[in-house]
VEXKEGU-436030 format. One record per atom (N, C-alpha, C, O): atom name; x, y, z. Coordinates in steps of 0.02 Angstrom, whole numbers, padded with zeros to 5 digits, always signed. Layout:
! VEXKEGU-436030
  atom       X       Y       Z
    CA       X       Y       Z
...
***
This chain:
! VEXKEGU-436030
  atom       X       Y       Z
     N  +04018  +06022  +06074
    CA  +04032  +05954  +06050
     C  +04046  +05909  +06109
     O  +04069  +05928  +06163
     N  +04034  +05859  +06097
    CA  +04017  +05818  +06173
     C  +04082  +05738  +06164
     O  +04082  +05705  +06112
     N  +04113  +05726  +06203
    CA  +04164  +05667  +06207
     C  +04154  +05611  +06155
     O  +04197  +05574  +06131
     N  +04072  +05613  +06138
    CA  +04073  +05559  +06099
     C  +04083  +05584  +06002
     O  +04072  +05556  +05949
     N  +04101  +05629  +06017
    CA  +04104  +05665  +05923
     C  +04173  +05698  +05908
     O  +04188  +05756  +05918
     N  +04220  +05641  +05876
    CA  +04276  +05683  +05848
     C  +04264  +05740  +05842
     O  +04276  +05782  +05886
     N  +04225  +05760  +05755
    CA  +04219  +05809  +05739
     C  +04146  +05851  +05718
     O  +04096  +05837  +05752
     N  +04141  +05886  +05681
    CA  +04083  +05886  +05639
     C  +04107  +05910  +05572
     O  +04155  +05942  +05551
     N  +04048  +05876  +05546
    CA  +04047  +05893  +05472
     C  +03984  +05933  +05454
     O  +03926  +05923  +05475
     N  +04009  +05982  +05409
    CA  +03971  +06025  +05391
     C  +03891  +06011  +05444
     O  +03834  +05992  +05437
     N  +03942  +06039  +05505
    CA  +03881  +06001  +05547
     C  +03837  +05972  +05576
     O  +03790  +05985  +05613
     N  +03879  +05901  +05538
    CA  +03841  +05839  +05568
     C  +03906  +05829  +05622
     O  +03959  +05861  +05619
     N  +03888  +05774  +05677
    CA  +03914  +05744  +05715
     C  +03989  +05667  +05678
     O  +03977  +05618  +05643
     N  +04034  +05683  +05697
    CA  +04063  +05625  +05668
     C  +04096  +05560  +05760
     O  +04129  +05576  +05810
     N  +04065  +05493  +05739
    CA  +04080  +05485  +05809
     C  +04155  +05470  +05833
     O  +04198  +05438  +05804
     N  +04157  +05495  +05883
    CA  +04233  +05449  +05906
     C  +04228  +05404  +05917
     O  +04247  +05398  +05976
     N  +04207  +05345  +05890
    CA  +04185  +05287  +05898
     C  +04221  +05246  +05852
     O  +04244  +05191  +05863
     N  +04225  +05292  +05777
    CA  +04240  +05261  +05727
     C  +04312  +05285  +05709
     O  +04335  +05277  +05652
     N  +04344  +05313  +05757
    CA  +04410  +05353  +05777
     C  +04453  +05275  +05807
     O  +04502  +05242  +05789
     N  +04395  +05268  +05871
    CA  +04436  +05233  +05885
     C  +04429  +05151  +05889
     O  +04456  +05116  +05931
     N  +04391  +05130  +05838
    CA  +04398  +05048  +05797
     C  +04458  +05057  +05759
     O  +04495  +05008  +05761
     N  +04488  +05127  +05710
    CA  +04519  +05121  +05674
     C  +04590  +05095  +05710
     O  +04623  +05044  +05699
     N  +04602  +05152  +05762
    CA  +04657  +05159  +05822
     C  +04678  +05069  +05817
     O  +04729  +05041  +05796
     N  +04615  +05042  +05848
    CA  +04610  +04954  +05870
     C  +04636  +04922  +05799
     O  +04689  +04891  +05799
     N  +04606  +04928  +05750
    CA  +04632  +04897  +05693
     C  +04704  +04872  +05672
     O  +04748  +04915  +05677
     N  +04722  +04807  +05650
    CA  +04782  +04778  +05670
     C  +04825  +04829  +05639
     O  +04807  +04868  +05596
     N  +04911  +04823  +05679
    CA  +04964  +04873  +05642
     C  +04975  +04888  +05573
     O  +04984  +04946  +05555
     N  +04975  +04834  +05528
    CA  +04978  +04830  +05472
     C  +04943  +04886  +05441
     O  +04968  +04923  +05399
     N  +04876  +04891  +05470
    CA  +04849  +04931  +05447
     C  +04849  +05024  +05433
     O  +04825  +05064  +05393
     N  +04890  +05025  +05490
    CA  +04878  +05107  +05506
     C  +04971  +05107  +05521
     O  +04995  +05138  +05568
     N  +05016  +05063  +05467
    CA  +05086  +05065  +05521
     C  +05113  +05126  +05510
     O  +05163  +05137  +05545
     N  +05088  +05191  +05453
    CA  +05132  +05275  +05472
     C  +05083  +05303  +05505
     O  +05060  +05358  +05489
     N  +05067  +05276  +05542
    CA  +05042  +05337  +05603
     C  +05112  +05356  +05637
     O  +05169  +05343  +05618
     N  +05090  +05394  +05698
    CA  +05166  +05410  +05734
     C  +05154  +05347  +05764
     O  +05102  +05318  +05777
     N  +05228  +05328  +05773
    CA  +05226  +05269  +05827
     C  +05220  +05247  +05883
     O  +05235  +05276  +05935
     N  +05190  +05174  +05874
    CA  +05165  +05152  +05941
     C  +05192  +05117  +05976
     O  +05203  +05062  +05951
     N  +05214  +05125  +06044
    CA  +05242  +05077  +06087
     C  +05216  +05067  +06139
     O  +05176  +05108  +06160
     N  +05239  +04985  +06189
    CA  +05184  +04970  +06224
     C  +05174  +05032  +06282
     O  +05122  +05032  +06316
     N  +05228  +05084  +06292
    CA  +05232  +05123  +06360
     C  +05235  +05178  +06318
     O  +05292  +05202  +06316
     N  +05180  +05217  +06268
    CA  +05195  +05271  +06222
     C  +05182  +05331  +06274
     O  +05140  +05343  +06317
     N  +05236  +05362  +06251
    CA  +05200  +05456  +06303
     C  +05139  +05478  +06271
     O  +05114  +05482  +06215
     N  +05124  +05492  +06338
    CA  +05050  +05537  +06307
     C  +05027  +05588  +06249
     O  +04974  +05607  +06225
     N  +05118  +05607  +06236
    CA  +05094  +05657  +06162
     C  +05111  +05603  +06106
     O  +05086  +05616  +06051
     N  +05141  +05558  +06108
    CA  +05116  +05511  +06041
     C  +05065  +05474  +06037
     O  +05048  +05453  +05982
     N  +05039  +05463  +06079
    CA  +04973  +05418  +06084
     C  +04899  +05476  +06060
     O  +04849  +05461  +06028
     N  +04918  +05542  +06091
    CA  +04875  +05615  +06058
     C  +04904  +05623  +05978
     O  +04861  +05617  +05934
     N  +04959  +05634  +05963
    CA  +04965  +05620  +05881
     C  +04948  +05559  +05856
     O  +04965  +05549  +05798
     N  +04907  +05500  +05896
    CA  +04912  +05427  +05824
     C  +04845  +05472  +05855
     O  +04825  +05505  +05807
     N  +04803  +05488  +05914
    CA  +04720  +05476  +05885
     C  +04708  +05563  +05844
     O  +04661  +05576  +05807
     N  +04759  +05608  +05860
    CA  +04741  +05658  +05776
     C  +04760  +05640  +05718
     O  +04728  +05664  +05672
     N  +04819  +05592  +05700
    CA  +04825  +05556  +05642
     C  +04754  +05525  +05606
     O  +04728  +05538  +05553
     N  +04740  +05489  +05647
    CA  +04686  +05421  +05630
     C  +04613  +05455  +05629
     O  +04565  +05421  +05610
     N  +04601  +05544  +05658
    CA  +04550  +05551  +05666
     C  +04561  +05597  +05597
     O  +04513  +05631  +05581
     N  +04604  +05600  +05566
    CA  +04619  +05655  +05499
     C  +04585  +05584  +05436
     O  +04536  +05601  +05403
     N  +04606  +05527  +05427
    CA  +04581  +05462  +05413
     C  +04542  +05435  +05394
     O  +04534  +05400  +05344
     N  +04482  +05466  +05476
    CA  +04407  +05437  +05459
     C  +04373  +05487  +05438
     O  +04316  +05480  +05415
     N  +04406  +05551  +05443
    CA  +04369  +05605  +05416
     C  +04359  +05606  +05329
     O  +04306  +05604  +05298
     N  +04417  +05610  +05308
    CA  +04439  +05605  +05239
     C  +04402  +05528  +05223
     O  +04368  +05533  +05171
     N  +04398  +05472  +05246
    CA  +04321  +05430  +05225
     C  +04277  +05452  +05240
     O  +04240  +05452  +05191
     N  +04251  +05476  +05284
    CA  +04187  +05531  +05291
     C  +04160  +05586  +05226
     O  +04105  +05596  +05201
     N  +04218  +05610  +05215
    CA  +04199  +05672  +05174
     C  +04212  +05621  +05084
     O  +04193  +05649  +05032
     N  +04232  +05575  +05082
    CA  +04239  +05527  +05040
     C  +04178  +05506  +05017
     O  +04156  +05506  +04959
     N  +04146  +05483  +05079
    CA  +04076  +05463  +05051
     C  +04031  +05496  +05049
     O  +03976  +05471  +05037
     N  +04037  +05572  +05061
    CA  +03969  +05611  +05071
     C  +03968  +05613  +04986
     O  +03921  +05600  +04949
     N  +04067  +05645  +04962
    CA  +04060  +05667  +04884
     C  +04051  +05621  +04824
     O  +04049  +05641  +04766
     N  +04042  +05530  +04850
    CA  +04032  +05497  +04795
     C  +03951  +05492  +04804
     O  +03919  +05494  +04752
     N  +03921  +05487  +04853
    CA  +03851  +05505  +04870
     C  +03824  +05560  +04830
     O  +03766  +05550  +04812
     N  +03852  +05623  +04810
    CA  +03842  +05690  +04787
     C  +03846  +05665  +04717
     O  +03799  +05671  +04678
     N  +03911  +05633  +04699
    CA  +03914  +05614  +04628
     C  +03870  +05553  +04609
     O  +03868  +05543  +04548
     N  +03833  +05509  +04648
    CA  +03800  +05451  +04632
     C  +03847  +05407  +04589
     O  +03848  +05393  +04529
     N  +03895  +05385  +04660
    CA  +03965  +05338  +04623
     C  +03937  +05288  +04656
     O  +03901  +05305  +04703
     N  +03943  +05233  +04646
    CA  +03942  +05157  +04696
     C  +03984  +05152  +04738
     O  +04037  +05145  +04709
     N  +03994  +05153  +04803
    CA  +04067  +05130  +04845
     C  +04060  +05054  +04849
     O  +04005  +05031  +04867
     N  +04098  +05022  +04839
    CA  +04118  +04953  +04857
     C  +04102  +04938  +04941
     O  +04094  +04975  +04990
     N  +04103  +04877  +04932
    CA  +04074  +04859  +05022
     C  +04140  +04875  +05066
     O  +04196  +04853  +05053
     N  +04130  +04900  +05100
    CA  +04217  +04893  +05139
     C  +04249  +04826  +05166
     O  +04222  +04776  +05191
     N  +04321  +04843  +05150
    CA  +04351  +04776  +05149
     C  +04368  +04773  +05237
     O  +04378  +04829  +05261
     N  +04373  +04722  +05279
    CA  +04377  +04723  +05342
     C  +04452  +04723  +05351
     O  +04489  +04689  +05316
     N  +04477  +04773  +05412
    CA  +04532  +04786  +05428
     C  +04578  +04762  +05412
     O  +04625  +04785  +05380
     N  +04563  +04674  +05445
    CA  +04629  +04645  +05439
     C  +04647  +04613  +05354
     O  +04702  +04587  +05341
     N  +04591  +04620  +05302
    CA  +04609  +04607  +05246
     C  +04633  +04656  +05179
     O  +04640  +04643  +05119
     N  +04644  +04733  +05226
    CA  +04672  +04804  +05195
     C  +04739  +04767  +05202
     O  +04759  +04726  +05243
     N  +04771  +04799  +05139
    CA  +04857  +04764  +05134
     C  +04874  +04855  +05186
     O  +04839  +04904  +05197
     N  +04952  +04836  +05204
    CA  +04979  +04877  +05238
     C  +04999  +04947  +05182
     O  +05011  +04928  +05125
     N  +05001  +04992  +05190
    CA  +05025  +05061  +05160
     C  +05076  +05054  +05109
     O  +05126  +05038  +05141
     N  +05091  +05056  +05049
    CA  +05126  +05060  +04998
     C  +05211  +05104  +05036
     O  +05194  +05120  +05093
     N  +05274  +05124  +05027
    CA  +05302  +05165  +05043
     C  +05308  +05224  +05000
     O  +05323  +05281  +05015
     N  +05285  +05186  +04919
    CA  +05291  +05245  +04873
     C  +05218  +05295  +04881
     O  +05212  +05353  +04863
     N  +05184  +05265  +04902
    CA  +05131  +05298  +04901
     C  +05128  +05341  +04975
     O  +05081  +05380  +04980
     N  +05167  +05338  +05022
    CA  +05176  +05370  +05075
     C  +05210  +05446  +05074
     O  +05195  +05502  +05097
     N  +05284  +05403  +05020
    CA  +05320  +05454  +04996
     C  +05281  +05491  +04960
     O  +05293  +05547  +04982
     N  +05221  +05501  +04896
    CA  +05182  +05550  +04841
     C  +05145  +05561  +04878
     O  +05134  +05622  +04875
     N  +05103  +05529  +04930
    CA  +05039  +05562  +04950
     C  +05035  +05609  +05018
     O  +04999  +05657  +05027
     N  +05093  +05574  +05071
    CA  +05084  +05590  +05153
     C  +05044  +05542  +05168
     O  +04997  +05523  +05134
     N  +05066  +05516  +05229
    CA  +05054  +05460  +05259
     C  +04984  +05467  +05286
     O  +04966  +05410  +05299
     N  +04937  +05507  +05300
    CA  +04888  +05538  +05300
     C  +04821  +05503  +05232
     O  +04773  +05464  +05236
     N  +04853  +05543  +05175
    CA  +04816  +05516  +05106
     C  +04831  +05462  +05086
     O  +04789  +05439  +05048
     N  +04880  +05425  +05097
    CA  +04891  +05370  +05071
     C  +04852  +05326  +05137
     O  +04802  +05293  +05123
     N  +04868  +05328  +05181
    CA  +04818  +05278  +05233
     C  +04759  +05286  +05239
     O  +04729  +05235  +05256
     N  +04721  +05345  +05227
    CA  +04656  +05343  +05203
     C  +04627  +05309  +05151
     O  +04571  +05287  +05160
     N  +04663  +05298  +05082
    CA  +04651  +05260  +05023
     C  +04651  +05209  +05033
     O  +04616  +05173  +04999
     N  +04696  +05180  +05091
    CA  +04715  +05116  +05089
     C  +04645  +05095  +05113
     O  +04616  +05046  +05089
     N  +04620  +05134  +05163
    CA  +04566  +05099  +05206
     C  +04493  +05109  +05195
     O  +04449  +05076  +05222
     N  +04482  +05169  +05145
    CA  +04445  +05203  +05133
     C  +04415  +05170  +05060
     O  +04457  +05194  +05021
     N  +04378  +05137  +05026
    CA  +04335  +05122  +04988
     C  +04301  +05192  +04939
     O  +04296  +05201  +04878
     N  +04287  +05218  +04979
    CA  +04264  +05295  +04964
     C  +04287  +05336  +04934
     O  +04264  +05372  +04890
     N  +04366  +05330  +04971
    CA  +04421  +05378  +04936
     C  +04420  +05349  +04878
     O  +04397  +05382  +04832
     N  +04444  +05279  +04863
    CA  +04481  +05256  +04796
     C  +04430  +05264  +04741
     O  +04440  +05262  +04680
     N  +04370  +05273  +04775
    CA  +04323  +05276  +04712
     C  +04305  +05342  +04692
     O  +04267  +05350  +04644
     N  +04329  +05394  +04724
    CA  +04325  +05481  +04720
     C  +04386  +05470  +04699
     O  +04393  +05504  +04648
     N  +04434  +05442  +04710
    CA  +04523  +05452  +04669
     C  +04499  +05448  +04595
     O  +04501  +05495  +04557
     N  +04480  +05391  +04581
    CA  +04468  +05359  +04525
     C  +04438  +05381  +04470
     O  +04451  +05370  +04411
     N  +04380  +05428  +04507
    CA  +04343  +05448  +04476
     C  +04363  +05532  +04446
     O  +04342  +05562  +04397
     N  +04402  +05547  +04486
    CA  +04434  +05620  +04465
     C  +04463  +05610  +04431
     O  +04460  +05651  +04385
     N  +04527  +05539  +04419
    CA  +04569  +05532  +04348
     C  +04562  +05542  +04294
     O  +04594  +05575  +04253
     N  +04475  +05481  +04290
    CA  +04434  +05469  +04212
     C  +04419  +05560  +04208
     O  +04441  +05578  +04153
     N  +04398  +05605  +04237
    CA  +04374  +05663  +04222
     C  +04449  +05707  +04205
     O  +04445  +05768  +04200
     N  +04502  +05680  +04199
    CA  +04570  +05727  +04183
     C  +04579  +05723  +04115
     O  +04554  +05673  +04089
     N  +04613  +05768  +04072
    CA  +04626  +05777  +03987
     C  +04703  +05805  +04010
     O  +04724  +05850  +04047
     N  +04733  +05752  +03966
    CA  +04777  +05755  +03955
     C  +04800  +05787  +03898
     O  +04796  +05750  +03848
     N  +04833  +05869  +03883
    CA  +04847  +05858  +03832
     C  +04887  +05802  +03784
     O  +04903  +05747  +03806
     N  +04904  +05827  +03704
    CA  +04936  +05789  +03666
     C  +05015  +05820  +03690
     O  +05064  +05789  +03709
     N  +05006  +05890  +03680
    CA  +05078  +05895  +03691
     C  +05115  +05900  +03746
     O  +05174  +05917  +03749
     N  +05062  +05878  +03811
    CA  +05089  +05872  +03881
     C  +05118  +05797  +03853
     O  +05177  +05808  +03838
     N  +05110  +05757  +03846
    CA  +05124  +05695  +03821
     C  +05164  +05693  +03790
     O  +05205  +05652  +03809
     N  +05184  +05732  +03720
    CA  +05230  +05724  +03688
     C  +05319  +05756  +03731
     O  +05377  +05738  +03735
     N  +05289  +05795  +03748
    CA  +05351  +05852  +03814
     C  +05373  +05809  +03845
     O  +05434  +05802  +03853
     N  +05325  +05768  +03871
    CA  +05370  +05733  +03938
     C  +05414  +05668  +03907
     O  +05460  +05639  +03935
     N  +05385  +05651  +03839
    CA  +05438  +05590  +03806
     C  +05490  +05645  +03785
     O  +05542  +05635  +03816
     N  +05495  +05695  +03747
    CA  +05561  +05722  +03744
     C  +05595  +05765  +03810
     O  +05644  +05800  +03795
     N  +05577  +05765  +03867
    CA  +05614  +05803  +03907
     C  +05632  +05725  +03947
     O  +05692  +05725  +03962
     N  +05604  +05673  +03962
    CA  +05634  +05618  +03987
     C  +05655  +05563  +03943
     O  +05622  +05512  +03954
     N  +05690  +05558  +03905
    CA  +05716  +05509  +03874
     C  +05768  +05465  +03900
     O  +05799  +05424  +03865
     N  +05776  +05474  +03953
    CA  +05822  +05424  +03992
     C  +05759  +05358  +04013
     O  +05776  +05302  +04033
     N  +05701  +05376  +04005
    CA  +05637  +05321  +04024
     C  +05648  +05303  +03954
     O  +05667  +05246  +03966
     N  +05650  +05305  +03916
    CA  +05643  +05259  +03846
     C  +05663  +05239  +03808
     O  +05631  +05216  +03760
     N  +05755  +05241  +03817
    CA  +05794  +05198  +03796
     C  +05789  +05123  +03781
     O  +05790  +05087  +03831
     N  +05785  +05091  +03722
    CA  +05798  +05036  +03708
     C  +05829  +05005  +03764
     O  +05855  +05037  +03809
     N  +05826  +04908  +03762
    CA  +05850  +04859  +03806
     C  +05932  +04867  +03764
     O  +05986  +04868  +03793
     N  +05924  +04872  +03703
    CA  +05999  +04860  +03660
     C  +06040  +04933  +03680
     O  +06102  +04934  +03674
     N  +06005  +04995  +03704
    CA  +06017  +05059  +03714
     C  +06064  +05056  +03789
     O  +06120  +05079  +03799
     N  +06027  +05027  +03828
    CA  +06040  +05035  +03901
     C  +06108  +04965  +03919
     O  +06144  +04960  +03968
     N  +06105  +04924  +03863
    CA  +06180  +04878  +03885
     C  +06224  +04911  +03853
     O  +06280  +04890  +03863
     N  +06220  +04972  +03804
    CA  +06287  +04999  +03774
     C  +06296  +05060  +03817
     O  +06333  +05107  +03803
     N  +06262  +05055  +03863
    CA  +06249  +05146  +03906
     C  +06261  +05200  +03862
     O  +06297  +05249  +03855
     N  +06217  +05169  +03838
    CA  +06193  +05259  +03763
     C  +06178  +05307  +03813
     O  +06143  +05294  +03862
     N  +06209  +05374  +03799
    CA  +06175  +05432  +03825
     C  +06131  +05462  +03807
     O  +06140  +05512  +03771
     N  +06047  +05433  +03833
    CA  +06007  +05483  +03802
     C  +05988  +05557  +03788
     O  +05934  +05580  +03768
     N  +06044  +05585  +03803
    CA  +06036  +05646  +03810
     C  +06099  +05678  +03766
     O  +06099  +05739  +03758
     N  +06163  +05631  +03734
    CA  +06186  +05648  +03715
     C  +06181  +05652  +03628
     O  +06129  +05630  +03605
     N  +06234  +05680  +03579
    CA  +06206  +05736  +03524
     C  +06223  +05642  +03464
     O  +06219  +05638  +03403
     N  +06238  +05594  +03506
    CA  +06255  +05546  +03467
     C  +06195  +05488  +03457
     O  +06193  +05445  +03413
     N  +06146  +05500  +03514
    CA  +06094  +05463  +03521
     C  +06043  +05471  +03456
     O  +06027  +05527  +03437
     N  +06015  +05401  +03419
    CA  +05978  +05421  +03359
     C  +05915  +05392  +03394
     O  +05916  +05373  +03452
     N  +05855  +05388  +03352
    CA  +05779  +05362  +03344
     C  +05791  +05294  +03376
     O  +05751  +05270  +03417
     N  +05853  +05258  +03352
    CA  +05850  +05191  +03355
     C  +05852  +05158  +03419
     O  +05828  +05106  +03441
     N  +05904  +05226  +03454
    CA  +05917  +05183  +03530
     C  +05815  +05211  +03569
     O  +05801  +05194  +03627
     N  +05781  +05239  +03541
    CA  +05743  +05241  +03606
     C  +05669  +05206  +03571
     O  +05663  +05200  +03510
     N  +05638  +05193  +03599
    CA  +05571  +05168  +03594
     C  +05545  +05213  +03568
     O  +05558  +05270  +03588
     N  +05503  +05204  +03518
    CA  +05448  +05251  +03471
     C  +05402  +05291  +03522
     O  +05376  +05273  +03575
     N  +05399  +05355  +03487
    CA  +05333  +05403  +03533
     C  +05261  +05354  +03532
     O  +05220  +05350  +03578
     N  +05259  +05325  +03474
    CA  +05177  +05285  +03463
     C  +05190  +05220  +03522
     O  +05142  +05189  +03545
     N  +05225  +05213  +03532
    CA  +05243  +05162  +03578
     C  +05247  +05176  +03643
     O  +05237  +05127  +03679
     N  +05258  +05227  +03671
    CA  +05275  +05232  +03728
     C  +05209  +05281  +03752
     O  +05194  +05286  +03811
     N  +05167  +05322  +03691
    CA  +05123  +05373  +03719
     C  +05089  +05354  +03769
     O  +05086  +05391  +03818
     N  +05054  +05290  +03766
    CA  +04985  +05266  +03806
     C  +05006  +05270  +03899
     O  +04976  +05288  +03950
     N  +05066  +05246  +03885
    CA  +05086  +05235  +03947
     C  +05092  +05289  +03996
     O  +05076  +05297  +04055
     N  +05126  +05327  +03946
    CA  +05143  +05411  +03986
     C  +05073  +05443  +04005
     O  +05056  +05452  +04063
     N  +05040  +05459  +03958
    CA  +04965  +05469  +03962
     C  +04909  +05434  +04013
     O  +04856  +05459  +04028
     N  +04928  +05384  +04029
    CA  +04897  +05351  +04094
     C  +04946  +05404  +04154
     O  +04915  +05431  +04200
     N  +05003  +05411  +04149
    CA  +05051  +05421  +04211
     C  +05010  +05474  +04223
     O  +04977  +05474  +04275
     N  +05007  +05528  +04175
    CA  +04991  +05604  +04166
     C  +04929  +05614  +04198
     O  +04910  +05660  +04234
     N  +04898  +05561  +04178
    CA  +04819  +05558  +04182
     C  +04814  +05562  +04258
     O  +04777  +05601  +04288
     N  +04863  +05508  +04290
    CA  +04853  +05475  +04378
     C  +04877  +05535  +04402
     O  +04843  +05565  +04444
     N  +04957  +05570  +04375
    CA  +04958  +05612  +04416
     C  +04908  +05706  +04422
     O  +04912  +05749  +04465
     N  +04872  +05702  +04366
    CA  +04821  +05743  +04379
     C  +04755  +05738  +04416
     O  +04718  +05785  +04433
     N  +04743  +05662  +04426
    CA  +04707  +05658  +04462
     C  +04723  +05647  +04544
     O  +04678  +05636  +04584
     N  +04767  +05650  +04556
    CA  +04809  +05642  +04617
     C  +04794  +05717  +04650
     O  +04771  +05723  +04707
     N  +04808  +05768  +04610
    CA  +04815  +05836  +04612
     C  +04736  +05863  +04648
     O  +04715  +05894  +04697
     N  +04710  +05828  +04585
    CA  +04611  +05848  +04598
     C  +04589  +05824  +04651
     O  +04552  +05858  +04687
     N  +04607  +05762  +04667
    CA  +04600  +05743  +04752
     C  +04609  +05781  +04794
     O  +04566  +05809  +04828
     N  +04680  +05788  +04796
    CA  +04712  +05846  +04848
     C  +04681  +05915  +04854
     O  +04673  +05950  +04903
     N  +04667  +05925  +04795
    CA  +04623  +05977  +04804
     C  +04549  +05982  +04818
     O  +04526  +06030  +04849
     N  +04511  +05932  +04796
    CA  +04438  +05930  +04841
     C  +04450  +05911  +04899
     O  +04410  +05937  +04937
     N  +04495  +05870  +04933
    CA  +04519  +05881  +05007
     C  +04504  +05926  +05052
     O  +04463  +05935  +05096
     N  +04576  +05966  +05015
    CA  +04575  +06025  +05059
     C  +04506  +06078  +05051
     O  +04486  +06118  +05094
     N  +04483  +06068  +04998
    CA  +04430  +06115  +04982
     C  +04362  +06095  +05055
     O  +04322  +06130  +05085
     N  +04381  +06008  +05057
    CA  +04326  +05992  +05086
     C  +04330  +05995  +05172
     O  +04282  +06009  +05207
     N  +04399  +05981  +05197
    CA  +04406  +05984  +05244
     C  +04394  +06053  +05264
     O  +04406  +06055  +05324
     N  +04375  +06114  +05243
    CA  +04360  +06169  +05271
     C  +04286  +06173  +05307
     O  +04273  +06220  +05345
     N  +04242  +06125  +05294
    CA  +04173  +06111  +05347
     C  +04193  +06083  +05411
     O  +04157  +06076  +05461
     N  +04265  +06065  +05405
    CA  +04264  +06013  +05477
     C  +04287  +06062  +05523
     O  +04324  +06109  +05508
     N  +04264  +06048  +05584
    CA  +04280  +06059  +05670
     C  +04286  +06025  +05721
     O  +04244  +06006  +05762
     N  +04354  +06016  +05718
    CA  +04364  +05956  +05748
     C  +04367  +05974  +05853
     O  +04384  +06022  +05887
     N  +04344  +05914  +05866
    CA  +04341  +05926  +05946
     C  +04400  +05920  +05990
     O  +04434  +05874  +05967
     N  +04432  +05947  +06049
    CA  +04463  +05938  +06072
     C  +04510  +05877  +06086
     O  +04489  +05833  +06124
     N  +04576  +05871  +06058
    CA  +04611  +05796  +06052
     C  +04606  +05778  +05995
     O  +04629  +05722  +05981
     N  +04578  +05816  +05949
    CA  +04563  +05769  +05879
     C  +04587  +05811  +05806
     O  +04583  +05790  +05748
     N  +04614  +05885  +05832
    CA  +04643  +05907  +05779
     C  +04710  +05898  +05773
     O  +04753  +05883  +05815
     N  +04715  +05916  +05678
    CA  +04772  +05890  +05651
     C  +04820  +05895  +05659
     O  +04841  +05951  +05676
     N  +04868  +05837  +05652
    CA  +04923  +05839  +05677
     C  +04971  +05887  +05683
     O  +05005  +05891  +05735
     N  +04979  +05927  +05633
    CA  +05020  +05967  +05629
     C  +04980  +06068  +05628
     O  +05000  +06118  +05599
     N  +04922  +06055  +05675
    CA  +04886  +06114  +05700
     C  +04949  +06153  +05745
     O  +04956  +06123  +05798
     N  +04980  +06191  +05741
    CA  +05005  +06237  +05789
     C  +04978  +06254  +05847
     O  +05018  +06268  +05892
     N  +04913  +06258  +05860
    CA  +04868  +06284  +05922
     C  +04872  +06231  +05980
     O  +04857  +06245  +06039
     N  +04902  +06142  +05947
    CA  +04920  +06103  +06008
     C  +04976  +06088  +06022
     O  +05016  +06070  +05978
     N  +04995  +06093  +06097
    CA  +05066  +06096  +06124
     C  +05120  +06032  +06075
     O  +05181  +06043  +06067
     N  +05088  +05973  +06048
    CA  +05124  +05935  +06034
     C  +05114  +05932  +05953
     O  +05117  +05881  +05920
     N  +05104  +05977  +05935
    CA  +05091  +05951  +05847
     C  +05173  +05946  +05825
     O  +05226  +05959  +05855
     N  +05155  +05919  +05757
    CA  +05186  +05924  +05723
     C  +05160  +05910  +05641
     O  +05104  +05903  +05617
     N  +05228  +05911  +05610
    CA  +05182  +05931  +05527
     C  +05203  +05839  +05471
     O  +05251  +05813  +05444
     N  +05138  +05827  +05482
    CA  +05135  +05761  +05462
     C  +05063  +05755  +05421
     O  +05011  +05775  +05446
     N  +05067  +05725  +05356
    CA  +05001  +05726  +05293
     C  +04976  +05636  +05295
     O  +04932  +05615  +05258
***
């Protein structure tokens, strides 16, 4: 593999080229990478370009599988008009998957598309309104601090199951498709070989890793 190729994919060439526009791309954009300062040591500046090269890969392998599925990707949105990284989404995904989505067109439309393909059961749905009922307490419930969990709480203090199903059932839905991502991921990242300087962050085999998603 030659200086100019992060990695390969299922042995194609991926360039470091497109490693490092991302690198350039304003802060906002990429701000959980490890951090950057103007005098960074040389092993953080080697963790943002294995961060950022984990990134373009996961858009790489993004668009080979909506290509495979004959999905449309949207035009990509230019750097500086990607909003910056969600924190909740940093916190559920790793700063890794979630900054790929952010930037990645590809991804969100392989996210998206694994959701619509999730079944939710009925009684996964119904379980999670009776094991969380502290989510569905009435507005009149929650100024008397009803205990939803206690043996005094009736029908009245909480919001109806027909009422509240749709909602849960979307949740259920996102977080199974969250899952299916993660897992054609990893399934997919097993073609890659990445070139010297460009594996993942938290590879053990380099003096400076550490374990960061």
């Amino acid at each position: 593999m030659t200086p100019e190729h992060a990695a390969l994919i299922a042995g194609e060439p991926l360039p470091t080229a497109r490693v490092n526009a991302f690198l350039e791309a304003p802060a906002g954009h990429h701000e959980h990478a490890p951090a950057r300062r103007p005098s960074e040591a040389p092993s953080v500046a080697r963790q943002r370009r294995r961060w950022a090269t984990q990134v373009i890969v996961t858009d790489e392998l993004a668009r080979r599988a909506c290509a495979d599925r004959g999905l449309d990707v949207p035009e990509e949105a230019s750097p500086v008009s990607v909003l910056a990284v969600a924190e909740t989404d940093v916190a559920d995904l790793g700063s890794i998957v979630a900054a790929a989505l952010a930037h990645s067109a590809a991804a969100r439309t392989l996210l998206a598309a694994l959701e619509v393909e999730q079944t939710v059961p009925e009684t996964a749905v119904r379980d999670y309104y009776d094991r969380n009922r502290d989510r569905f307490l009435t507005p009149e419930a929650l100024r008397r601090g009803v205990d939803p969990f206690g043996e005094t709480t009736g029908p009245e203090d909480l919001l109806p199951y027909d009422t509240a199903r749709d909602g849960i059932a979307r949740e259920l839905r996102r977080a199974a498709g969250r899952r299916a991502f993660f897992g054609w991921l990893d399934q997919a990242r097993s073609t890659v070989v990445y070139s010297h300087g460009h594996e993942h962050p938290g590879d053990p085999s380099h003096p400076d890793h550490e374990h960061r998603h």
